[in-house]
N, C-alpha and C positions, 0 to 999 in steps of 0.2 A: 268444361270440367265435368267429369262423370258424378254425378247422382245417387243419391242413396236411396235405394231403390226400397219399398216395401216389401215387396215380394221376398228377399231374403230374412225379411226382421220377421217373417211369421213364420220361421224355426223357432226351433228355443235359443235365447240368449249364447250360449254357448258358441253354437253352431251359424255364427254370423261369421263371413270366412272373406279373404281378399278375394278368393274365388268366386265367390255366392256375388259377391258386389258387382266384379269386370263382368260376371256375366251379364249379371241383369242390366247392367250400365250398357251392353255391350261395347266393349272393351277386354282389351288383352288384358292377361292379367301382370303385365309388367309395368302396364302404364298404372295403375295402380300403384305398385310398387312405389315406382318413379315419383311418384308425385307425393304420398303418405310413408311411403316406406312399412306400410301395413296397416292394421286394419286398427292399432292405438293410434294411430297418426290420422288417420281420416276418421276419426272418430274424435278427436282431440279438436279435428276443426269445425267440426258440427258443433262438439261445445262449446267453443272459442266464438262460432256466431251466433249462437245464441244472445252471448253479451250485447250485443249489438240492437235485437229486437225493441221494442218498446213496453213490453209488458210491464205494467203496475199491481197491484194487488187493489184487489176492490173497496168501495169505502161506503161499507153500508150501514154508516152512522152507530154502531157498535163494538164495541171489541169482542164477543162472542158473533155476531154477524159476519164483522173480517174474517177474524179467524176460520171462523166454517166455511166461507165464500174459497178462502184460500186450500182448505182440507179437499171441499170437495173437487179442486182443481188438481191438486196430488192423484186422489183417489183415481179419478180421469185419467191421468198420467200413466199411471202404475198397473191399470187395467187396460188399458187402451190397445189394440192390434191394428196394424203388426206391434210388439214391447216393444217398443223403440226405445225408451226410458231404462225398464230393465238392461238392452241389451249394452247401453252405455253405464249403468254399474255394475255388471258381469264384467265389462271390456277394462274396467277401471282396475280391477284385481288381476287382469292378465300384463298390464301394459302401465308401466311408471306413466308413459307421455298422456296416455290416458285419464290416469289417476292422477297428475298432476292438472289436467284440463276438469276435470270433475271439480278438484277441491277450489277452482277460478270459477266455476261456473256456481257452485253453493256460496261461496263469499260474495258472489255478486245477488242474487237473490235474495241472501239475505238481507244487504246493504238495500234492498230496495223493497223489504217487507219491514224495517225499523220506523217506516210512515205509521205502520198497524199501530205500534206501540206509543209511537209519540201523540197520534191524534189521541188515544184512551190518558193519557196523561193529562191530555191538555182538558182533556173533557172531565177530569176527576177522580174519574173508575178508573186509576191504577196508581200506586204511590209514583210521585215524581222520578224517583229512582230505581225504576224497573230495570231489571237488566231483559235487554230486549230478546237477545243471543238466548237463552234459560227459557223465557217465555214462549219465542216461537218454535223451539225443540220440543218442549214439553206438549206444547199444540197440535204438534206436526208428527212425532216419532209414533204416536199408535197405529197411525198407515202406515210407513214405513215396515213396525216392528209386525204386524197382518201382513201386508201383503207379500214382505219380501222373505221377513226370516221365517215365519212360520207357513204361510204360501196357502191361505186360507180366503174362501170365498169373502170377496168384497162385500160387508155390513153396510147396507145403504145409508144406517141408522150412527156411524161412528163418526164422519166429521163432524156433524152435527156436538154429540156426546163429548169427541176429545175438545172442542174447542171452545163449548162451556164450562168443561174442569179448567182447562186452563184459564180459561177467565176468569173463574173464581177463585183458584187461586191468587191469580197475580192480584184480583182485588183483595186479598186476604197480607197481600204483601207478601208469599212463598217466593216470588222473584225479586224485593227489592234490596238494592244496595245502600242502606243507609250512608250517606255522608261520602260517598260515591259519585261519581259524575252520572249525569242523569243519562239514562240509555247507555250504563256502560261498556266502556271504551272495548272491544274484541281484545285478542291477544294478539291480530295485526295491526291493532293500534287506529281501527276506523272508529268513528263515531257507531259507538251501540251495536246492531244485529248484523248479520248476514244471512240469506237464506236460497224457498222451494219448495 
């Protein structure tokens, strides 16, 4: 099966093409075709195995520790060359199949950073009824909202920063759901978070 090759992903996100791929794969570009039907579709299965991998989020006896251990994995992410990362949420606004393989791959990340929330639970430093979803958004979105909407040099100094406000708040109770099921329920109906 043809490769997704780096060499194309160090364009800009846009300009990641079926072309750019068959070639570096070396491969026709119908066999491409053929098999992804484009460049959402083999894009969609890159995210699709992701699920697959084994990645955890780290457990560094904190919930401002997690949290930052997890921020600075984003930040990595988001900065990393070739964008691999961008060129799959560019590709996500061109391509339904895409964007639907994105919102599978955030649901799954997050079902498996809801460990962050339930260890600071069990440890005290967070009300039982944290909503997990809320808390690791609010941890996560200030990379996001740098490096992608405003497209601003990586602050070495911000996972660190967002993932102590967020900890503070949620020790402050800004995330919990009183009388709510503990690690509230998603609106797919998982237990608690999903995430990334």
């Amino acid at each position: 099966m043809p490769t997704l090759s780096r060499e194309p992903l160090t364009r800009p996100p846009d300009a990641l093409t079926v072309d750019a791929v068959a070639a570096r794969a070396g491969v026709h570009r119908t066999t491409v075709y053929r098999r992804w039907r484009g460049v959402g579709g083999l894009l969609a299965d890159v995210l699709d195995a992701a699920s697959y991998d084994d990645w955890q989020p780290e457990d560094t006896g904190s919930l401002p520790g997690d949290l930052a251990a997890l921020n600075h994995q984003i930040q990595t992410a988001l900065t990393a060359q070739p964008p691999i990362t961008t060129a799959l949420i560019a590709a996500s606004f061109r391509s339904d199949e895409a964007a639907r393989a994105l919102q599978r791959f955030w649901e799954d990340r997050y079902a498996r950073c809801e460990i962050v929330v339930q260890r600071a639970a069990r440890r005290g430093d967070i009300p039982a009824h944290t909503n997990a979803r809320q808390l690791l958004i609010a941890a996560t979105a200030p990379l996001y909202h740098q490096l992608i909407l405003l497209r601003t040099p990586p602050d070495p100094r911000l996972p660190d920063h967002a993932a102590r406000s967020a900890a503070l708040a949620a020790s402050a109770g800004a995330f919990s759901n009183p009388g709510g099921f503990p690690f509230a329920p998603s609106a797919g109906g998982a237990n608690g978070t999903r995430l990334s």
